[in-house]
Backbone as ProteinMPNN parsed JSONL, in Angstrom:
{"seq_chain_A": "XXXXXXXXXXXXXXXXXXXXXXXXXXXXXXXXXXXXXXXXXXXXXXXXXXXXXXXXXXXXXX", "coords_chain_A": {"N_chain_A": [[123.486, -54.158, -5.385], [124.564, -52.72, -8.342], [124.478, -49.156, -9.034], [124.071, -49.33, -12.162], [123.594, -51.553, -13.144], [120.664, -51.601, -11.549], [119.163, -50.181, -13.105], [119.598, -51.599, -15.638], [118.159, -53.821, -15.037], [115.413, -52.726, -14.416], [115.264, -51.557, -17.007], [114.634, -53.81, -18.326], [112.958, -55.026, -16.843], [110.324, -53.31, -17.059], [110.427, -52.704, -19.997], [109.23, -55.904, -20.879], [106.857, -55.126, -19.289], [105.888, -53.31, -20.769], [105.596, -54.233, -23.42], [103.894, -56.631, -23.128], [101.382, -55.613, -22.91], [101.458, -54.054, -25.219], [100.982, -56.091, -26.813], [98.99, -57.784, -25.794], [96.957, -55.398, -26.357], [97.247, -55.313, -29.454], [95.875, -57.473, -30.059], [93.603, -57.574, -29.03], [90.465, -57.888, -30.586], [88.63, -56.233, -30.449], [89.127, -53.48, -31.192], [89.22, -51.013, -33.454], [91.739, -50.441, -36.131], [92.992, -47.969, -35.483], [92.499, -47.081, -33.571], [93.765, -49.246, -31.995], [96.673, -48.85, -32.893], [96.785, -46.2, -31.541], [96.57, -46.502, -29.405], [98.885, -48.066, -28.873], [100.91, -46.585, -29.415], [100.77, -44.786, -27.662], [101.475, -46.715, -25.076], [104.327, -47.278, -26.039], [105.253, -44.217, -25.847], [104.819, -44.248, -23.363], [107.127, -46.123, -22.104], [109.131, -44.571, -22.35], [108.667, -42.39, -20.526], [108.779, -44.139, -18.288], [111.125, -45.549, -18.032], [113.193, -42.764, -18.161], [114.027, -41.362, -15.581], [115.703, -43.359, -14.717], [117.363, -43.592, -17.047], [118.756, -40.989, -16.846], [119.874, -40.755, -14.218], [121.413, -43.027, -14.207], [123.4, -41.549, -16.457], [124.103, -39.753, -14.808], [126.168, -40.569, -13.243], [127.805, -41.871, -14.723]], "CA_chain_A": [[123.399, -54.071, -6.833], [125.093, -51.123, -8.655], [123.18, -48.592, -10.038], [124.11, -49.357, -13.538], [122.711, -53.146, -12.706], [119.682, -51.714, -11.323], [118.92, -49.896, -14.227], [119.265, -52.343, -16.596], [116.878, -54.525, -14.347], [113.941, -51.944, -14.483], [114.536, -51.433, -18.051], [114.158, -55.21, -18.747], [111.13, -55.481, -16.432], [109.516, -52.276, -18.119], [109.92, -53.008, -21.528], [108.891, -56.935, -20.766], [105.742, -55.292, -19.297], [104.788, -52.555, -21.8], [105.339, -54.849, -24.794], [102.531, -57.592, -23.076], [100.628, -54.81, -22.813], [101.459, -53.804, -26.612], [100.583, -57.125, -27.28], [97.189, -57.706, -25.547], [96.4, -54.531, -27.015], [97.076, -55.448, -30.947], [95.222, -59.143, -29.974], [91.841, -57.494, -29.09], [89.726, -57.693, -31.874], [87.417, -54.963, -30.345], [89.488, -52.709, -31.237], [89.429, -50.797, -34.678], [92.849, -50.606, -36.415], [93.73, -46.785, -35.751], [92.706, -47.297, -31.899], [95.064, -49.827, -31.863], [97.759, -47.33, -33.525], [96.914, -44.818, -30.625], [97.123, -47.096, -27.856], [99.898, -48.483, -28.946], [102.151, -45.23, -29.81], [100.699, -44.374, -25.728], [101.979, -47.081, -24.332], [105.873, -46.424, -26.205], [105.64, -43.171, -25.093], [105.137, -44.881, -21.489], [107.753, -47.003, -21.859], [110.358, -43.866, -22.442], [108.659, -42.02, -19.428], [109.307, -44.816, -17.142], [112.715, -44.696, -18.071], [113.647, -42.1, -18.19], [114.541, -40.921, -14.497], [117.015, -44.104, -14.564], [118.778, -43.159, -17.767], [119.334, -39.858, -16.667], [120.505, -41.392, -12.713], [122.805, -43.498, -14.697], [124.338, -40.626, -16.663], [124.564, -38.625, -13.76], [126.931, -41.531, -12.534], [129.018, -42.336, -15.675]], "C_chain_A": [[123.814, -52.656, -7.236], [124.203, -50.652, -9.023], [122.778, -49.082, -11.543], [123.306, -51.113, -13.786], [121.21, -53.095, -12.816], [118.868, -51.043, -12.436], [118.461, -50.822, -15.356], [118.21, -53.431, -16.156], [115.989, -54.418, -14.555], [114.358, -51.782, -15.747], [114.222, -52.546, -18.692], [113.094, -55.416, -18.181], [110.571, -54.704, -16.851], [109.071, -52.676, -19.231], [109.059, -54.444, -21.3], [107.157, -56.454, -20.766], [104.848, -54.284, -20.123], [104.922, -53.22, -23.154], [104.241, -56.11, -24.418], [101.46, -56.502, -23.312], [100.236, -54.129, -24.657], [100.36, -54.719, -27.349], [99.036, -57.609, -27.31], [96.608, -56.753, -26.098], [95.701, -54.766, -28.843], [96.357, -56.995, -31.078], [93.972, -58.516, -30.313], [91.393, -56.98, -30.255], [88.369, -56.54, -31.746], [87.554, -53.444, -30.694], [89.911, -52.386, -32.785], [91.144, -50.498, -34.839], [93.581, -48.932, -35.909], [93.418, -46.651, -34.193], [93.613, -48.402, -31.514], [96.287, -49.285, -31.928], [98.026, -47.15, -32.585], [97.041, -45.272, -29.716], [98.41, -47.66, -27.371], [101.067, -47.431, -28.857], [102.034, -44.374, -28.225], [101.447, -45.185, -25.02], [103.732, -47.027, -24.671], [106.077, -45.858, -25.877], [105.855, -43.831, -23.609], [106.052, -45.568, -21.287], [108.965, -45.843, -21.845], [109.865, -42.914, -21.09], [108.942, -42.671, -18.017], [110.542, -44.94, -17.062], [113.551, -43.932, -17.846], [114.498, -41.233, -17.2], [115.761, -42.364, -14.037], [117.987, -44.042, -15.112], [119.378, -41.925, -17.443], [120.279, -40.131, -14.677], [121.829, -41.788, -13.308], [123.781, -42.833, -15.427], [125.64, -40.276, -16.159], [125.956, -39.262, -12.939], [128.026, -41.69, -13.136], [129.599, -40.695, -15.949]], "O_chain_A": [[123.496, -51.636, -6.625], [123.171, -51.23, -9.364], [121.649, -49.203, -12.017], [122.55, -51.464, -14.691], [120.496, -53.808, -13.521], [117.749, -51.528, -12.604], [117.348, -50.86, -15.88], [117.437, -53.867, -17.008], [115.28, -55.365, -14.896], [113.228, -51.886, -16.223], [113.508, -52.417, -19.686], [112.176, -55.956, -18.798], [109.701, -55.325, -17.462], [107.922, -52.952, -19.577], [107.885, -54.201, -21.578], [106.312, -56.883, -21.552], [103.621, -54.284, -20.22], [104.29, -52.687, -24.066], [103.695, -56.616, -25.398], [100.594, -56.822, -24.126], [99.137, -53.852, -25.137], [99.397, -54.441, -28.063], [98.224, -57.768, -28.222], [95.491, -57.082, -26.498], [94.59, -54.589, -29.345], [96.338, -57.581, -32.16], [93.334, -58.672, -31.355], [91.754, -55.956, -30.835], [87.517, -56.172, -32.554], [86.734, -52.53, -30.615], [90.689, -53.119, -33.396], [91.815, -50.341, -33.82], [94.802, -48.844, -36.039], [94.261, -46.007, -33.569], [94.238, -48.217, -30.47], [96.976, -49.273, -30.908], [99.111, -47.537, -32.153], [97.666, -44.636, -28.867], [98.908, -47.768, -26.251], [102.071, -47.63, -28.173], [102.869, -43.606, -27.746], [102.205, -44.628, -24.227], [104.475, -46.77, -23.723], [107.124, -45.983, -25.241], [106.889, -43.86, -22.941], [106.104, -45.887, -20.099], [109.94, -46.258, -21.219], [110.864, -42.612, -20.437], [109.226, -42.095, -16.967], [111.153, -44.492, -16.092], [114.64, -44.241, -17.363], [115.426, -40.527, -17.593], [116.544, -42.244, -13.095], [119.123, -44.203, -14.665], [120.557, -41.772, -17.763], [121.249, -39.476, -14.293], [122.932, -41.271, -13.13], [124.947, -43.208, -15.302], [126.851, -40.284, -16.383], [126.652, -38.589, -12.179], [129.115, -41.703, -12.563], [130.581, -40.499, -16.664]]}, "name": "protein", "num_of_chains": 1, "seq": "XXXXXXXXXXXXXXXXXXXXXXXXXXXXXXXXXXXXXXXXXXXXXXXXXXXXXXXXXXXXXX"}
């Protein structure tokens, strides 16, 4: 698999699994509306730190 393949792989299984994660998050009802917010705007950020060492691989390539 090329790099540029494997890339787009892990960022389709990433995002897939920090938006369930989004998701279960904005479900639970135990959770007041502005802890929802903050967990939510954590796990985005996590979704550009997991990333991030592939978009810059794949750059480094193109």
């Amino acid at each position: 698999m090329s790099p540029s393949a494997s890339s787009k792989t892990l960022a389709l299984e990433t995002f897939k699994d920090f938006s369930e994660e989004i998701v279960s998050i904005r479900e639970n009802k135990d959770f007041n509306s502005s802890a929802i917010e903050r967990l939510s705007k954590e796990k985005i950020a996590g979704v550009t730190d997991a990333l991030l060492p592939a978009m810059q691989s794949v750059a480094r390539i193109c």
